[in-house]
C-alpha positions in Angstrom: 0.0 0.0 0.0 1.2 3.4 -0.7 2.1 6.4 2.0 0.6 9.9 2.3 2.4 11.6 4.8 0.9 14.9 5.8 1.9 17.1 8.5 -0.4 19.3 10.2 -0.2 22.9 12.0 -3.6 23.3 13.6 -3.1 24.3 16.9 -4.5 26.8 20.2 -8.2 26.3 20.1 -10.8 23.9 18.1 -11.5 27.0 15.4 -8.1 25.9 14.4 -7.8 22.1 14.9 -11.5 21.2 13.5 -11.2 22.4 10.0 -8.2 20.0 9.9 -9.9 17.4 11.1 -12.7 17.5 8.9 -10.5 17.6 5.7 -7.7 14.7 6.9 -11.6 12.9 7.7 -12.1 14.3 3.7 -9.0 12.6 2.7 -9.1 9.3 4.0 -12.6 8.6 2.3 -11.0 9.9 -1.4 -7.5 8.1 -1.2 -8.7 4.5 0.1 -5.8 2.6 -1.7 -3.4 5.1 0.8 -2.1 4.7 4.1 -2.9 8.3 5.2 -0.2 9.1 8.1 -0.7 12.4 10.5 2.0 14.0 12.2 1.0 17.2 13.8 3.5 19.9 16.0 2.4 22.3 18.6 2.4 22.8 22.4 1.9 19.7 24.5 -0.8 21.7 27.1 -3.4 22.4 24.1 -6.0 20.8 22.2 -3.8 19.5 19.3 -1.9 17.2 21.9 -5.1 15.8 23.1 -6.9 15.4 19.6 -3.4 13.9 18.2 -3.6 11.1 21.2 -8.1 10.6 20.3 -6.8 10.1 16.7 -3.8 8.2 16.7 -1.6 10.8 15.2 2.4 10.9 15.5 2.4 14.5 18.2 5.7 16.8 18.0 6.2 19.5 20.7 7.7 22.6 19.3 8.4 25.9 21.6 6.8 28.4 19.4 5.1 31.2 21.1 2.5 33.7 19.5 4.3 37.3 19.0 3.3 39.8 21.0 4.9 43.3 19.4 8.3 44.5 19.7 9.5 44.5 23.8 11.4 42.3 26.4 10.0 38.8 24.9 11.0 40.0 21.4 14.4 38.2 21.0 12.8 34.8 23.4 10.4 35.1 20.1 12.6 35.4 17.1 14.9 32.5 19.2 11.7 29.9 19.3 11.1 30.6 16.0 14.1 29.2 14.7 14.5 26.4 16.7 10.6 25.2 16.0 11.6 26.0 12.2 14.7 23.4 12.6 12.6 20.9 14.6 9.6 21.4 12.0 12.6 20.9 9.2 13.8 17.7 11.3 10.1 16.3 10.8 9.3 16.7 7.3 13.2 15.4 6.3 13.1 12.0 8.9 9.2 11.2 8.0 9.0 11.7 4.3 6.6 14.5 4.7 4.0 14.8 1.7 2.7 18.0 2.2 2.3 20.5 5.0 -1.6 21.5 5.8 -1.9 24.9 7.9 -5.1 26.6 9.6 -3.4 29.7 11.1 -2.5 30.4 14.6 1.2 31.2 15.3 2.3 27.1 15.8 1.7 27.3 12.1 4.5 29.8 10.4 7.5 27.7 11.8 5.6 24.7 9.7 5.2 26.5 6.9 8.5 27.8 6.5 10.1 24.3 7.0 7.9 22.9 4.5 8.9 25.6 1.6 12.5 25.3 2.8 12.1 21.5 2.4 10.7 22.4 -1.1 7.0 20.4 0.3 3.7 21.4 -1.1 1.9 24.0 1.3 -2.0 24.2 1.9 -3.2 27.2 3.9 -7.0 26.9 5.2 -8.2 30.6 6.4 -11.8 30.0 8.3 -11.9 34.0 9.2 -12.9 36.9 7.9 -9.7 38.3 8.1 -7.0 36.4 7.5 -4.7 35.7 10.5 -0.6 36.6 11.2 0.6 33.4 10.1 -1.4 32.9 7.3 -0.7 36.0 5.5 2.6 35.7 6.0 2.6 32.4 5.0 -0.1 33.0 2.0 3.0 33.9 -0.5 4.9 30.6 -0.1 1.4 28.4 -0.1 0.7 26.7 -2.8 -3.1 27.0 -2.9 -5.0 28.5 -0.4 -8.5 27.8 1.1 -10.8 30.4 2.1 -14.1 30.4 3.8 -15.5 33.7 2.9 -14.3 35.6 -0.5 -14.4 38.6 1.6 -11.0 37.5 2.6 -9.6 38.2 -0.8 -9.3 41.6 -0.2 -6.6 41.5 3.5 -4.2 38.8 1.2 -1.7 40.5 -1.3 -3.0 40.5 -4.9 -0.5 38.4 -6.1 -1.6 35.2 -4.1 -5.4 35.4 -5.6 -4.8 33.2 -8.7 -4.5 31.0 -5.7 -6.8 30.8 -3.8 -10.2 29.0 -3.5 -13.1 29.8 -2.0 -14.6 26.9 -0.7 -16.5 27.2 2.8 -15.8 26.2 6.4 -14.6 22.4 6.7 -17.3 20.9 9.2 -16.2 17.3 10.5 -18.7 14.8 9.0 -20.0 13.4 12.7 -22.0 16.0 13.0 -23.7 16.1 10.0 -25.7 13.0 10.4 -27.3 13.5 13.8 -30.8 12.4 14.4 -34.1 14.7 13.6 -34.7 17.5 16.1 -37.4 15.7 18.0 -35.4 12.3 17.9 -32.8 14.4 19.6 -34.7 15.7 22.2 -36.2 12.5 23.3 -32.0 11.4 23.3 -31.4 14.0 26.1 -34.5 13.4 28.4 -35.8 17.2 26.7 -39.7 17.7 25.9 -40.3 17.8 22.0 -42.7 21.1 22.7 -40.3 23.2 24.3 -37.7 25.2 22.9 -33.9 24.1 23.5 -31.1 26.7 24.2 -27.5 25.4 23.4 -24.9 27.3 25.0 -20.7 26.8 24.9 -18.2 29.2 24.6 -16.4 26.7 22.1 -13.3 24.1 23.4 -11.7 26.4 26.2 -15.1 27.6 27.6 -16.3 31.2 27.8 -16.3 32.9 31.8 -18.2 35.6 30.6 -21.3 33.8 29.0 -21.2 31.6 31.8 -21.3 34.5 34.3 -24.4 35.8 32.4 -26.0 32.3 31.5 -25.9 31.6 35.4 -27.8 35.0 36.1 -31.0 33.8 34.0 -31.3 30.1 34.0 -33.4 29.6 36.5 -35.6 32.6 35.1 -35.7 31.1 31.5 -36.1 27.1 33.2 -39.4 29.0 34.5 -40.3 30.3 31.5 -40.7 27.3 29.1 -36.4 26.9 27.9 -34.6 23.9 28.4 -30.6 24.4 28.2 -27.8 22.4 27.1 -24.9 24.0 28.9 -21.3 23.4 27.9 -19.3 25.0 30.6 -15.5 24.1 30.6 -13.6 22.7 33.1 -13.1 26.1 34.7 -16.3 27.1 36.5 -17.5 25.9 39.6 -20.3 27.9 40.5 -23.2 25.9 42.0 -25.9 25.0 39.5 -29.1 23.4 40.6 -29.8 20.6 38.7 -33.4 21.2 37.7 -35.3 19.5 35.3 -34.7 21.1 31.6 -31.7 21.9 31.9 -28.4 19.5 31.3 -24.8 21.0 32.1 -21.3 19.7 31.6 -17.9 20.5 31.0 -17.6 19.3 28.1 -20.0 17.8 25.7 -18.9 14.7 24.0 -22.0 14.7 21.1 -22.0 17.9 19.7 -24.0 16.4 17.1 -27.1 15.5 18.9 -27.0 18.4 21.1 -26.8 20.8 17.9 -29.7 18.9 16.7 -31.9 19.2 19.6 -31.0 23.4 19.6 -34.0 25.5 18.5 -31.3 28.5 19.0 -27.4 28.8 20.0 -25.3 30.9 22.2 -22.0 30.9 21.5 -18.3 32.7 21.1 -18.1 33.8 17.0 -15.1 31.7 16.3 -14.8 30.5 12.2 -15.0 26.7 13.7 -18.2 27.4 15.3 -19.8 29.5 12.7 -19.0 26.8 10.0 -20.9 24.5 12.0 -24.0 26.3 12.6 -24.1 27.6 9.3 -23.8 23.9 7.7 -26.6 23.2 10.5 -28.8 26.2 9.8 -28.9 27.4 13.6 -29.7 30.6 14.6 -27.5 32.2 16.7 -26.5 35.1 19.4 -22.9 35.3 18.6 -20.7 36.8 22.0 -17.2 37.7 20.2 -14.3 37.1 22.2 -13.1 40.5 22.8 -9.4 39.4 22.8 -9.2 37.4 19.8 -6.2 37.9 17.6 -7.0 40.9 15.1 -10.4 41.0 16.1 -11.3 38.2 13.7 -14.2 37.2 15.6 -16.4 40.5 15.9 -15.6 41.1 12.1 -16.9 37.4 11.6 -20.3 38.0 13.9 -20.5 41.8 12.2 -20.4 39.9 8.6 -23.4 37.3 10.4 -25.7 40.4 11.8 -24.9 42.3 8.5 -26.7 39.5 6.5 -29.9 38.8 9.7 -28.1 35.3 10.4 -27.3 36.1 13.9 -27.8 38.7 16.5 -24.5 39.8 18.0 -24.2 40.7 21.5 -20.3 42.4 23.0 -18.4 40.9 25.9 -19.0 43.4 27.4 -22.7 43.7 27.1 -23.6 40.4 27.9 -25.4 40.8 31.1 -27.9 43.7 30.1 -28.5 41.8 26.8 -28.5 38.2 26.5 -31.9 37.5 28.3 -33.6 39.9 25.8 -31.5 39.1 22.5 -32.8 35.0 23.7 -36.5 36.2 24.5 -36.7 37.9 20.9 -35.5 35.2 19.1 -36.3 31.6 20.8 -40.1 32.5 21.0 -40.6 33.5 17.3 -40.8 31.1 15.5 -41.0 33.0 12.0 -37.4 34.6 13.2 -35.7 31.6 13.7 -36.5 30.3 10.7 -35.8 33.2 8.7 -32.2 33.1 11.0 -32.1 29.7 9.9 -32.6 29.9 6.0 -30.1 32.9 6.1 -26.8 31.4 7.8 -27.1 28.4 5.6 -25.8 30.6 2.7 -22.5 30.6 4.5 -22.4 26.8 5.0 -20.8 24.4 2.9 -21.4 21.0 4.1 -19.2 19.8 1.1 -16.5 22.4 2.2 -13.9 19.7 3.7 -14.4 17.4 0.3 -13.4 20.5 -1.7 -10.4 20.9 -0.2 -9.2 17.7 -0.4 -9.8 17.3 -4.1 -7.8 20.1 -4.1 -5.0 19.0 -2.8 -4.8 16.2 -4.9 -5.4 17.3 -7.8 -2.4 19.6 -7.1 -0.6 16.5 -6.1 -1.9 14.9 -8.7 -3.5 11.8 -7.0 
């Protein structure tokens, strides 16, 4: 059987690592005669670790660190940079790397750079708005770039367009074949004739929509809303447990639970919006305010622009949610119209695109 080796920078959060996953998922189903082989870098204390162990993937620690302007950490930077580009360099030599997949975040430049240096084909996906750091840096050396919006086009230098594609948000295929809404309801102990509120604040948890969840449960338990609360492992406020409402850390099916949602409230992170796009649920989007460039107001602006989503600040959270959830989750005529409108930015057949791209570049 023949070898695809394929090296993967996807690291920091789950906006970064799901795309990934959902297109080496896309892969394995088009290449069946190929013995698809993952190695992915990053820091040991993040997601990517964890997801390389669940998946059986070949894990490489690297000490890149996210640059933080010019100052004391400035040389500490441009020092882990070149080591994690030797060490990256290292991998693709001693593993006969095919090709080098990036999503962004800063683990993903010393990849890049290795992989051109190494004279290896270089995929960038971009599931922003606006482009992040390391893949505009990297979007001259890649050889074809994804994109899920073609707003995008306009942050990357004009002479990368002839290469780029724009192809939608990668969703992993688990959660596109969860049972009907009602089916799903019935799954998690919920009544089929009362709404469902899904709230996360996507794989590290969100303090702030927790804090203001934790306000108004009990007052939205009273009035008719069941919740399906995704907490993170950080907060440890009491919560009564009350019928309608299911909490947890972390919730292992994401599929059923976005099936049984009549409405979402969640951080506005590319990952997430893919998925409830390719889902069709509407959504109160709660930006992170400290997300690199801003990428996430700019993507829940783009999703209130179009009436796909209400957005809500950080910083506005506690004046706002119980409103923003009272306007939407009781109409039913708004949700659907919600609904119908977010769809237009889902691709469900985003992650097979991609990888027909990249083989047909590779020629496979």
């Amino acid at each position: 059987m023949k070898h695809l080796n394929v090296l993967i920078a996807a690291g920091g959060t789950g906006g970064h690592l799901f795309p990934a996953v959902a297109v080496l998922e896309a892969l394995q189903r088009k290449i069946l005669d190929f013995d698809l082989r993952i190695f992915a870098v990053g820091n040991p204390e993040k997601i990517e670790a964890k997801t390389a162990i669940k998946y059986g993937w070949k894990f490489f620690q690297i000490p890149m660190i996210g640059f933080t302007g010019f100052g004391f950490k400035t040389i500490s930077f441009f020092l882990r940079t070149i080591k994690s580009v030797h060490i990256c360099r290292d991998i693709v030599r001693e593993h006969n790397i095919d090709l080098v997949i990036s999503t962004g975040a800063y683990v993903s430049y010393p990849v890049g750079i290795a992989a051109k240096a190494e004279k290896k084909p270089l995929f960038l996906i971009e599931t922003n708005v606006y482009p992040g750091r390391a893949n505009r840096l990297l979007s001259r050396r890649a050889d074809l770039i994804f994109l899920a919006f073609e707003e995008t086009k306009k942050w990357l230098n004009p002479n990368v367009l002839q290469r780029t594609l724009v192809v939608g948000n990668p969703v992993r295929n688990g959660l596109l074949g969860a049972l009907p809404k009602d089916e799903s309801k019935n799954k998690l102990g919920f009544s089929t004739d009362r709404p469902v509120l899904l709230v996360f604040g996507g794989s590290l948890g969100a303090m702030s929509i927790n804090n203001a969840v934790f306000e108004i449960y009990e007052q939205l338990l009273t009035e008719g809303i069941q919740i399906i609360w995704q907490t993170g492992k950080h907060f440890n406020k009491p919560i009564l447990r009350k019928e309608g409402v299911m909490v947890s850390e972390f919730i292992e099916d994401m599929a059923t639970a976005y099936s049984a949602a009549d409405l979402v409230v969640s951080r506005a992170g590319a990952s997430t919006i893919a998925e409830l796009a390719a889902l069709g649920k509407p959504a109160i989007l709660v930006p992170l305010p400290k997300a690199a460039n801003n990428h996430q107001e700019l993507n829940a602006i783009e999703l209130e622009r179009s009436r796909s989503a209400i957005m809500i600040k950080d910083s506005e959270i506690k004046d706002k949610l119980l409103p923003a959830i009272r306007e939407l989750i009781f109409s039913k005529n708004k949700l659907l119209e919600f609904a119908q409108n977010i769809r237009r930015y889902g691709d469900s057949n985003s992650a097979e695109k991609i990888a027909q791209g990249i083989l047909k570049f590779l020629s496979i």
